[in-house]
C-alpha positions as CSV (number, residue, x, y, z in Angstrom):
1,X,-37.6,16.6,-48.1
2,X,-37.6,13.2,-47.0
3,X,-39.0,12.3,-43.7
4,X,-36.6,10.2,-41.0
5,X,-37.3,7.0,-39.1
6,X,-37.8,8.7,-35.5
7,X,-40.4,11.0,-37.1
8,X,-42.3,8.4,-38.9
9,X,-42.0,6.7,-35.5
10,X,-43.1,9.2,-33.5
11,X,-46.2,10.0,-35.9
12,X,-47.3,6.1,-35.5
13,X,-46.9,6.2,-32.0
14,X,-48.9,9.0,-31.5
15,X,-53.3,8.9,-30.5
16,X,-56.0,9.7,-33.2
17,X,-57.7,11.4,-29.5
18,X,-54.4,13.8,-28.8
19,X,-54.6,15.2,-32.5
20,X,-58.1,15.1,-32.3
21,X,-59.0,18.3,-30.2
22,X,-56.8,20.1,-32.1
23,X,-58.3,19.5,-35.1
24,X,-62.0,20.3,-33.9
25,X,-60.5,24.0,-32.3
26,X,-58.8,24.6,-35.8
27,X,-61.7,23.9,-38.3
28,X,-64.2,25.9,-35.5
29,X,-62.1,28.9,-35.5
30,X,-62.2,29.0,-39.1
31,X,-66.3,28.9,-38.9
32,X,-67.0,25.2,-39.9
33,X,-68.2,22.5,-38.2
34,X,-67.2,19.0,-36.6
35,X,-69.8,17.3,-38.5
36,X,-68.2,18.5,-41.7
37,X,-64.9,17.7,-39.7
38,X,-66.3,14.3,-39.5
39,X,-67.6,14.2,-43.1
40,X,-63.9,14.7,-44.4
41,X,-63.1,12.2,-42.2
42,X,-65.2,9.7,-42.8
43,X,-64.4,10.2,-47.0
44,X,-60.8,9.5,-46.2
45,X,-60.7,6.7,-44.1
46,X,-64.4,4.9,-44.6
47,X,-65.2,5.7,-40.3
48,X,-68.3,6.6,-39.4
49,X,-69.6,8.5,-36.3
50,X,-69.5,5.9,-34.1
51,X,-66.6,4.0,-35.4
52,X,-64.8,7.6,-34.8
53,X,-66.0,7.8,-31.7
54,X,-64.8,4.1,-30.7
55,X,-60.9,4.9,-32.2
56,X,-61.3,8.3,-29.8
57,X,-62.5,6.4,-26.9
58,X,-59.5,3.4,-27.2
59,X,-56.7,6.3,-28.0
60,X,-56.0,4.3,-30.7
61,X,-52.4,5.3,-32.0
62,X,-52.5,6.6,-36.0
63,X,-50.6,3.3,-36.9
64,X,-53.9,1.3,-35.2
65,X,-56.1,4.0,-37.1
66,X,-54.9,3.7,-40.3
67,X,-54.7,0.0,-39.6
68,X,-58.4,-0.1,-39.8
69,X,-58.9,2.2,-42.7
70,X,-60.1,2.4,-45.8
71,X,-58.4,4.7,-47.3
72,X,-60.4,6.4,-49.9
73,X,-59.3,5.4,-54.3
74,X,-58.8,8.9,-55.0
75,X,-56.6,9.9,-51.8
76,X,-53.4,9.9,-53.6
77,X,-55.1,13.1,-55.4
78,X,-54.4,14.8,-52.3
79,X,-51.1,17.0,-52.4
80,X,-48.8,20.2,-51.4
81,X,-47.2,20.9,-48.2
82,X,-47.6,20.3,-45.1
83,X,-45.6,21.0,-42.1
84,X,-42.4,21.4,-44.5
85,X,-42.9,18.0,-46.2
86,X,-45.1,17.5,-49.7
87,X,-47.0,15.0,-49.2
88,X,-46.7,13.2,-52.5
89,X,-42.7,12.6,-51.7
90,X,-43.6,11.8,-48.6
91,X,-41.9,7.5,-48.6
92,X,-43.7,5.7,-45.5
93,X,-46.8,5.2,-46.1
94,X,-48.3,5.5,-42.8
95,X,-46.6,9.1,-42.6
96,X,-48.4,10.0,-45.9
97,X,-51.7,8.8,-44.8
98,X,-51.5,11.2,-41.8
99,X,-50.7,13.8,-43.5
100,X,-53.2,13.9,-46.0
101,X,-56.0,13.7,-43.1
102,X,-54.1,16.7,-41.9
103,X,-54.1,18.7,-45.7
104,X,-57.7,17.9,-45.5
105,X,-58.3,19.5,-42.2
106,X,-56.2,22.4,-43.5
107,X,-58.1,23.0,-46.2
108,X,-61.3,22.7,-44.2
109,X,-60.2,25.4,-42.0
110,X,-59.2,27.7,-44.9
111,X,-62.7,27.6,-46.3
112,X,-62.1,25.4,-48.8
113,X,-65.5,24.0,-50.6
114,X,-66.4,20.7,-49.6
115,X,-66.5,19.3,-53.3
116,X,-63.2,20.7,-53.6
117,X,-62.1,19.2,-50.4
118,X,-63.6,15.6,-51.3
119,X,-62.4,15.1,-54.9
């Protein structure tokens, strides 16, 4: 399934800080914690705590986020489904990027092991 303009659009447009919350309730309901939140984080895009904090604090959009990234070598090692779309066919890159921070959080939250999580 290939993803259209307007949701690629709308997935740029969007803050790091709206998603944010959401992801902190998710992986907390599921027992972990938002410092290994912050740990998968960090592995995927290079941001440490403060530099987090800083992209929370400016509601930074995910097209500014990513912007700044690093994205990690082995990311591309990150697939399956997510929200209806697998996230290796996924074609815009910005899209893809988002969606394998949200895999990551998913698999968090499922009680995945960190090593596992990490690659």
């Amino acid at each position: 399934m290939s993803t259209t303009p307007e949701h690629d659009a709308r997935i740029a447009k969007m803050t790091f800080a709206s998603v944010y919350p959401h992801y902190v309730t998710k992986i907390e309901k599921k027992g972990r914690s938002v410092a290994e939140l912050h740990q998968v984080i960090e592995w995927l895009t290079g941001f440490d705590e403060e530099k987090l904090q800083e992209l929370i604090s400016s509601k930074a959009t995910f097209e500014a986020f990513f912007g700044q990234a690093n994205l990690h070598p082995k990311a591309h090692l990150i697939t399956g489904s997510i929200c209806g779309y697998k996230i290796q066919e996924i074609q815009t890159p910005l899209t893809r990027e988002v969606r394998y921070l949200d895999k990551l959080v998913d698999e968090l939250a499922k009680g995945r092991k960190m090593e596992k999580i990490l690659r």
